[in-house]
C-alpha positions as CSV (number, residue, x, y, z in Angstrom):
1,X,-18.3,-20.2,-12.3
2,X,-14.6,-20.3,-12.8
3,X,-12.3,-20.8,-9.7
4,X,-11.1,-17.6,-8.5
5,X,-7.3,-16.9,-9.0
6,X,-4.8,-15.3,-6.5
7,X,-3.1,-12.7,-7.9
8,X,0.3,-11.6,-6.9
9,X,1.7,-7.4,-7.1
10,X,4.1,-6.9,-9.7
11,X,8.1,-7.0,-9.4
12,X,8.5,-3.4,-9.8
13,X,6.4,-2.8,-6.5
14,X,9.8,-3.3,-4.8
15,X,11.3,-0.5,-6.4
16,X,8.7,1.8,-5.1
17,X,8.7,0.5,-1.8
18,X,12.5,1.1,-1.9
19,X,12.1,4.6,-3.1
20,X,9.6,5.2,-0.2
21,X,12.3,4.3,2.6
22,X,14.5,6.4,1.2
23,X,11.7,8.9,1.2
24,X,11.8,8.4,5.5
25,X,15.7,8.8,5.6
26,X,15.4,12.0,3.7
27,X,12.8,12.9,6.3
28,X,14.5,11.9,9.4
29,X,17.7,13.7,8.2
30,X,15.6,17.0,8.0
31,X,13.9,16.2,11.4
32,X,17.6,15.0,12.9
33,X,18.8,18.3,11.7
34,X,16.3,20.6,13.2
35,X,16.5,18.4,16.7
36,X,20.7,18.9,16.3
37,X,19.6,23.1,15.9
38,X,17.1,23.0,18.8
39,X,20.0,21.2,20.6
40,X,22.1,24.0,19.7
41,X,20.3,26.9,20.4
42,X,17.7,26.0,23.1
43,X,19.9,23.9,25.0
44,X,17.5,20.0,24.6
45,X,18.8,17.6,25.9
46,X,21.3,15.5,23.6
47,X,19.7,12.4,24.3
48,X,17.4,13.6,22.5
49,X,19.5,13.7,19.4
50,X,21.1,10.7,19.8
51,X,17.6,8.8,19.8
52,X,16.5,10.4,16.8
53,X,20.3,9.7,15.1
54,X,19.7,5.6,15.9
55,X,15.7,6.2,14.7
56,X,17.3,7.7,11.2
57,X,19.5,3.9,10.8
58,X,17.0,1.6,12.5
59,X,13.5,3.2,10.7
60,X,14.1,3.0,6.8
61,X,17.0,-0.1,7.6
62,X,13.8,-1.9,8.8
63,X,11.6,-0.9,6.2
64,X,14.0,-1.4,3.6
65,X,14.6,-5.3,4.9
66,X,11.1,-5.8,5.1
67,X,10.7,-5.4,0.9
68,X,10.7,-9.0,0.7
69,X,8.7,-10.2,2.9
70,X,6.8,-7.5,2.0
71,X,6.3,-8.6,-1.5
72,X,5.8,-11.8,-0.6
73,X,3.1,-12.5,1.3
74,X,0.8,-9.2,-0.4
75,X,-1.8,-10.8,-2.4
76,X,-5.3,-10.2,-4.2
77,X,-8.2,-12.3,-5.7
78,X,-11.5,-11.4,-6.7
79,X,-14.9,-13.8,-6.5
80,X,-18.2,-13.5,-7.1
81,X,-18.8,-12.5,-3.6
82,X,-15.6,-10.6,-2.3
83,X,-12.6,-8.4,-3.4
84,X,-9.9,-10.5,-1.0
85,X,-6.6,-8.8,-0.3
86,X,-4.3,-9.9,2.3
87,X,-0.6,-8.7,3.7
88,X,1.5,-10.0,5.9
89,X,2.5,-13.8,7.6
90,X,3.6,-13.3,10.8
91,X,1.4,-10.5,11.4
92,X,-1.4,-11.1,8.9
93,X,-4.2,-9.2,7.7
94,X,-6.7,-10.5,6.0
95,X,-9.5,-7.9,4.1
96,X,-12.7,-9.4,2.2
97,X,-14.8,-6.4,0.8
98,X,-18.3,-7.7,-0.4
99,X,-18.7,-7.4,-3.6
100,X,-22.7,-6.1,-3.2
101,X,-21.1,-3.5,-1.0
102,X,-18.7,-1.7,-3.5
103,X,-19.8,1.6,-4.5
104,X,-16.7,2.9,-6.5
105,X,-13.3,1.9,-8.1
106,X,-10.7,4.4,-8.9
107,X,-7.4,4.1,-11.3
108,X,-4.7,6.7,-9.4
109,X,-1.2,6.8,-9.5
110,X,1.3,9.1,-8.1
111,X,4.6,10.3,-10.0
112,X,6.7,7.2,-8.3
113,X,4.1,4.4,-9.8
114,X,3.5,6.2,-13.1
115,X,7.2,6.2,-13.4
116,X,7.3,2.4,-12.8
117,X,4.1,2.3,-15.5
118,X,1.8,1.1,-12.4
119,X,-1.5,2.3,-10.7
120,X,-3.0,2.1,-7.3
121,X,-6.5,0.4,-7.4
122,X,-8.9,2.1,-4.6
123,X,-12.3,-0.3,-3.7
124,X,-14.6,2.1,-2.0
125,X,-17.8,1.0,-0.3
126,X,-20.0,3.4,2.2
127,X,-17.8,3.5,5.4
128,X,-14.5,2.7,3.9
129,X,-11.8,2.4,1.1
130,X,-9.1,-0.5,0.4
131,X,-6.1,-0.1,-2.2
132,X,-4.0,-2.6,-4.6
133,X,-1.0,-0.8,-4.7
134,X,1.2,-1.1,-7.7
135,X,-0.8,-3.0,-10.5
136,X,0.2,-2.6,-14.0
137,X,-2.3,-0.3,-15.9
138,X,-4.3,-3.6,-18.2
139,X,-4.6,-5.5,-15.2
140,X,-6.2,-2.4,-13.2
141,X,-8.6,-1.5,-15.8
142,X,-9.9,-4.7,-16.1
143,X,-9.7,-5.5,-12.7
144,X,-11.9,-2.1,-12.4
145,X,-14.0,-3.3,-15.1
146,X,-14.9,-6.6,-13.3
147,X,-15.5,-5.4,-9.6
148,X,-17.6,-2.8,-11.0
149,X,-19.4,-6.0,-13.3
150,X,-20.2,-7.6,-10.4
151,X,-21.0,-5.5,-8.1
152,X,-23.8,-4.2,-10.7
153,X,-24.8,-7.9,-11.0
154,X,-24.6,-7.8,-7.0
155,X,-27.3,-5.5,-6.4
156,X,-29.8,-6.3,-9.3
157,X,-30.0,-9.9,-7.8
158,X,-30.7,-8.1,-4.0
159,X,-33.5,-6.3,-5.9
């Protein structure tokens, strides 16, 4: 049995995840705009807009700083037993799917990762579903290939 490797999200991740804050300033600039009309015409109050004005810097400012860290501390491995992803160091999250559990793997990607050449890997089991975000497409294949490998193995051991 060969020791399982942790496995780190490519480089170009951050350009997505960069692409996605600006996604939430372009958002809260339409939402600031139609708080600024309803401040207009229906007479709100204007703190209302000025909240909303410091949520349009502070939101994707946050998010935007956050890349890094981000990036960091997101990482994947796969055993015999468990699919093991974790996020996060100061506020950590920490997922093992069993392995006998998994019940499907899907390859998707959206027009912002197939543009960076990278796919999303979804682990589903009965009651829930997990993503890799951002793998390139070899490494998600095969990654597919061997959860799906194992899991088989998995359950013709249980029966």
């Amino acid at each position: 049995m060969e020791q399982p490797q942790t496995h780190q999200l490519p480089p170009r991740i951050k350009r997505i995840w960069g692409f996605s804050a600006l996604g939430s300033l372009l958002a809260l600039l339409v939402l600031d705009g139609l708080i600024w009309l309803a401040y207009k015409f229906w007479d709100w109050p204007l703190w209302l807009v000025i909240f909303f004005l410091i949520l349009t810097v502070i939101e994707p400012t946050i998010e935007t700083g956050l890349i890094p860290y981000r990036y960091r501390f997101t990482r994947y491995q796969i055993t015999d037993l468990a699919v093991e992803m974790q996020a996060g160091f100061i506020f950590q999250k920490r997922v093992a799917i069993p392995i006998a559990r998994v019940q499907n793997v899907t390859l998707n990607a959206g027009p912002l990762l197939q543009w960076q050449k990278l796919t999303k890997v979804s682990i589903a089991t009965a009651a829930t579903s997990h993503d890799i975000e951002g793998l390139e497409l070899p490494e998600a294949e095969r990654l597919r290939e061997q959860i799906m490998r194992l899991a088989q193995e998995a359950r013709h051991d249980q029966a």
